[in-house]
C-alpha positions as CSV (number, residue, x, y, z in Angstrom):
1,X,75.7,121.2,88.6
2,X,72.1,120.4,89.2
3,X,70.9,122.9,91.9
4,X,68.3,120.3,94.0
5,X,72.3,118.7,94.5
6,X,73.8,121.9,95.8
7,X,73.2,122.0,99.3
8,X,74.3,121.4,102.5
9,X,71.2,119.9,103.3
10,X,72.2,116.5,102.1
11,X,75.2,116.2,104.5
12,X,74.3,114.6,107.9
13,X,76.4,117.1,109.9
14,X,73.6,119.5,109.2
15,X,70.4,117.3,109.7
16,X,69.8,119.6,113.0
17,X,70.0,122.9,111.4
18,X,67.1,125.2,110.0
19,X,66.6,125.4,106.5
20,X,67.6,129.3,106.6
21,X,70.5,128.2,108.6
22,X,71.9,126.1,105.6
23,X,71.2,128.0,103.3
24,X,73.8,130.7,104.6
25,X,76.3,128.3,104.7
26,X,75.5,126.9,101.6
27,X,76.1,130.5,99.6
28,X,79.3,130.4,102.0
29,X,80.7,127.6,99.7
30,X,82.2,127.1,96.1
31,X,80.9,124.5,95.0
32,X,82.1,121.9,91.6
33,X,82.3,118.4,90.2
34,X,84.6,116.1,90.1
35,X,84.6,113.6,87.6
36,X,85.6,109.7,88.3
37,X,89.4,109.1,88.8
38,X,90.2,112.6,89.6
39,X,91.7,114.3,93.0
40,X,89.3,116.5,94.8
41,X,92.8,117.6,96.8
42,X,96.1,115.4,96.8
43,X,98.1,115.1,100.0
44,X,100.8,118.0,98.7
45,X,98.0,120.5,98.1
46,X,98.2,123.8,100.5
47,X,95.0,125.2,102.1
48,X,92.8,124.5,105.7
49,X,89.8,124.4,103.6
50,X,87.1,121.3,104.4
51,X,85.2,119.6,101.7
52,X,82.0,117.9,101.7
53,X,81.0,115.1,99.3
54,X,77.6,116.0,98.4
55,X,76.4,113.2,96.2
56,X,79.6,110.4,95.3
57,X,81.9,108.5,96.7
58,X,85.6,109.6,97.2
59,X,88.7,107.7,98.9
60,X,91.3,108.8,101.2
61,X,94.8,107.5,100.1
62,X,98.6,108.4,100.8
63,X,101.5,107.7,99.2
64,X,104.5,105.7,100.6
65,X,107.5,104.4,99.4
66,X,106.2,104.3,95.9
67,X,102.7,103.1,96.3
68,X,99.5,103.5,97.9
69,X,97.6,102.6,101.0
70,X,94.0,103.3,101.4
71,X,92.6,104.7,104.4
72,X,89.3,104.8,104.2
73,X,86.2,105.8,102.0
74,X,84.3,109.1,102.1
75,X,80.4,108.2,101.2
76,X,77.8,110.9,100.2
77,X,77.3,113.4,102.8
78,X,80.6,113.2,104.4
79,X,83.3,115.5,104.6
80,X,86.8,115.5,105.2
81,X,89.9,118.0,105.2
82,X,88.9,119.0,109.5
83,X,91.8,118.0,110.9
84,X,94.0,121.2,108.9
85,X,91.0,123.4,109.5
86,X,91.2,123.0,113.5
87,X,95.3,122.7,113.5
88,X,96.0,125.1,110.3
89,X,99.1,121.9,109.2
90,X,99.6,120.4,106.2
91,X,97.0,118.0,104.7
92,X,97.9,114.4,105.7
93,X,96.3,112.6,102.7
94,X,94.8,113.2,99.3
95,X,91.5,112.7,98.4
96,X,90.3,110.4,95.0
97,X,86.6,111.0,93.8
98,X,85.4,107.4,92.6
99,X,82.7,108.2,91.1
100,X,81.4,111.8,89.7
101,X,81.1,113.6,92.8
102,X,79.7,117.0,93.8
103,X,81.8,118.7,96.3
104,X,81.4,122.0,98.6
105,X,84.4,123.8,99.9
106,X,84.1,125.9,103.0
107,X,86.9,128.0,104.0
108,X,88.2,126.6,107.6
109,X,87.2,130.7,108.9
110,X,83.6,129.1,107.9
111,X,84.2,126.0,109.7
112,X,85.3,127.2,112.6
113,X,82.8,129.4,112.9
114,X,79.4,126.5,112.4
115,X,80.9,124.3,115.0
116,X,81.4,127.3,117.5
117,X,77.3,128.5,116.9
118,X,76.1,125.3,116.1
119,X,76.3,122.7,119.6
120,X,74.6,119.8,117.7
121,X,77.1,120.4,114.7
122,X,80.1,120.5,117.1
123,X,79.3,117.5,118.9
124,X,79.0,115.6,115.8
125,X,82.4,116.4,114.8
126,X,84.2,116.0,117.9
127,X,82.5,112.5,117.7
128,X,84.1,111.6,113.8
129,X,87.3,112.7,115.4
130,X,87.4,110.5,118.4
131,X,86.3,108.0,115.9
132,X,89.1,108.5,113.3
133,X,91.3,107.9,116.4
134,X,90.6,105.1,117.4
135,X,90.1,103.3,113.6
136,X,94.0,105.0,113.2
137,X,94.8,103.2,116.7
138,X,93.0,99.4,115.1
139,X,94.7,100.1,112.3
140,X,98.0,100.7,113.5
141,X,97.4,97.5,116.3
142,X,97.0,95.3,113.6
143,X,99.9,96.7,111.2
144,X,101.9,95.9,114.0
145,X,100.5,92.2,115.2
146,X,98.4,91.0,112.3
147,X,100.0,88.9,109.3
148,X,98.5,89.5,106.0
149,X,96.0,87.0,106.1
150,X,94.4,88.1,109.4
151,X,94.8,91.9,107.9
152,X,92.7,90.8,105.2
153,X,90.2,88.7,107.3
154,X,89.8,91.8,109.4
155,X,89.2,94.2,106.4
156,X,86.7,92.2,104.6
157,X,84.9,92.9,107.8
158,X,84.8,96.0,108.0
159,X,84.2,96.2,104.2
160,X,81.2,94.2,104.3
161,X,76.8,95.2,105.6
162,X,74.4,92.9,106.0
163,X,71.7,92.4,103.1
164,X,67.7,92.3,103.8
165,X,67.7,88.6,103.7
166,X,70.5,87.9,106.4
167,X,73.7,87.9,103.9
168,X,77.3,89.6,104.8
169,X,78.3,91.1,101.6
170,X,81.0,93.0,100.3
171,X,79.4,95.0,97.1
172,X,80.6,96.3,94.8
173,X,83.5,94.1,95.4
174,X,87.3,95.7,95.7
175,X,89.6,94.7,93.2
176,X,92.5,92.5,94.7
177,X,95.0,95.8,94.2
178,X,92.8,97.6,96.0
179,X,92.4,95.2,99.0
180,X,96.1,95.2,99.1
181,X,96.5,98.8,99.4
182,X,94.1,98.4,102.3
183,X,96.0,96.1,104.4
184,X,100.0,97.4,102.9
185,X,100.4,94.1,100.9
186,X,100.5,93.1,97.5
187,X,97.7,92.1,94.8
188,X,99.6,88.4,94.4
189,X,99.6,87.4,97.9
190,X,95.7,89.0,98.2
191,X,94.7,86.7,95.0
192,X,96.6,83.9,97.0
193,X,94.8,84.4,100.4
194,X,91.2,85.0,98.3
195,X,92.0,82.0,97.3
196,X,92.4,79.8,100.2
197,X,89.2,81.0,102.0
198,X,87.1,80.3,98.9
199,X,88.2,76.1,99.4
200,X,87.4,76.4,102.9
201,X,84.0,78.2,102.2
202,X,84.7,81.4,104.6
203,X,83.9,83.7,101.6
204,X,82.2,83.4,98.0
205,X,82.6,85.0,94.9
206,X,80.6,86.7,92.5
207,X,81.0,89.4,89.9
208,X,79.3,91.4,91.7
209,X,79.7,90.9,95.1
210,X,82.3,89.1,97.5
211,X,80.4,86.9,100.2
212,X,81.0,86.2,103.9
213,X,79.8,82.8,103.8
214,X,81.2,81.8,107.3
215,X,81.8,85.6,108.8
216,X,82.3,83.8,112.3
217,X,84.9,82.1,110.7
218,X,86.9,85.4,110.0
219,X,85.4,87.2,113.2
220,X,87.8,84.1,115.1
221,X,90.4,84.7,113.0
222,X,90.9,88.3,114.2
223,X,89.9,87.9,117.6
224,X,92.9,85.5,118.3
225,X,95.2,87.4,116.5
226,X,94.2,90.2,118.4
């Protein structure tokens, strides 16, 4: 692994600490890569340890009745794996590197440790927790009152940024399987709700990007299912 990429340093959580500061929790670490389509941890592995994506992109998925559902995406910097480290239960989820990624694994003694010195660092993760709460709490809301097609509406927003000249685009662009184990539905009826908001010119479609043409259009769409 390339040494300049081994470091806390390039994690957010530790953009307040001093350089000496990271360094000791960086030798406090194992450290590996993972390539591209491998688990970093599945959702039956043992352990309170937390992981830190430090250059990648991983995904958080779990397993129910005999397929997947996506939870969310773990970006370069992040970290996941808190929640057994601060209750010492089972892992709830595994965790799918997408690309190569370059992970750090502190021990959850570690952990516990930085966010009891550290204020800054503590505050930062009791605000990802209160966070995760309340994306479980919209997702669940919508699992429970949404149909498919204002599930999918309201993931392609979240999904998507704004580019520098004003367009809402989703890039690189999900494959319809993976949209559906976003939203607990199935590739077919994603391709066939795609579809439909490509003829009325809510979204477009390129190979490399999906486009929120008319993102009001799906912003209403939610809000009056909601």
């Amino acid at each position: 692994m390339n040494r300049d990429r081994q470091s806390l340093a390039l994690a957010p959580l530790f953009a307040s600490l001093a350089p000496e500061d990271v360094r000791a929790l960086d030798m406090r670490c194992t450290w590996r890569m993972v390539s591209a389509g491998q688990w970093v941890i599945d959702d039956q592995a043992e352990g309170t340890d937390v992981f830190f994506v430090i250059g990648g992109h991983a995904r958080v998925v779990i397993g129910t009745s005999g397929r997947e559902i996506i939870l969310g995406d773990i970006l370069d910097g992040e970290y996941f794996g808190e929640y057994s480290a601060i209750d010492g239960k089972p892992r709830s989820a595994g965790i799918l590197a997408i690309t190569d990624a370059a992970v750090a694994r502190m021990s959850a003694t570690v952990f516990r440790e930085m966010i009891h010195r550290y204020p800054s660092v503590c505050d930062q993760v009791l605000t990802k927790l209160v966070a995760g709460i309340r994306a479980h709490n919209n997702r669940a809301h919508e699992q429970a009152h949404f149909d498919a097609h204002e599930r999918l509406c309201a993931e392609l927003l979240r999904l998507s940024r704004t580019t520098a000249d004003g367009r809402v685009v989703i890039s690189p662009p999900p494959t319809h399987a993976e949209l559906a184990a976003r939203i607990s539905s199935h590739r077919e009826l994603v391709t066939k709700m795609l579809n439909a908001l490509e003829r009325e010119d809510a979204i477009s479609r390129t190979r490399g990007a999906i486009v929120l043409t008319n993102p009001a259009r799906l912003r209403r769409i939610v809000a009056e299912a909601g």
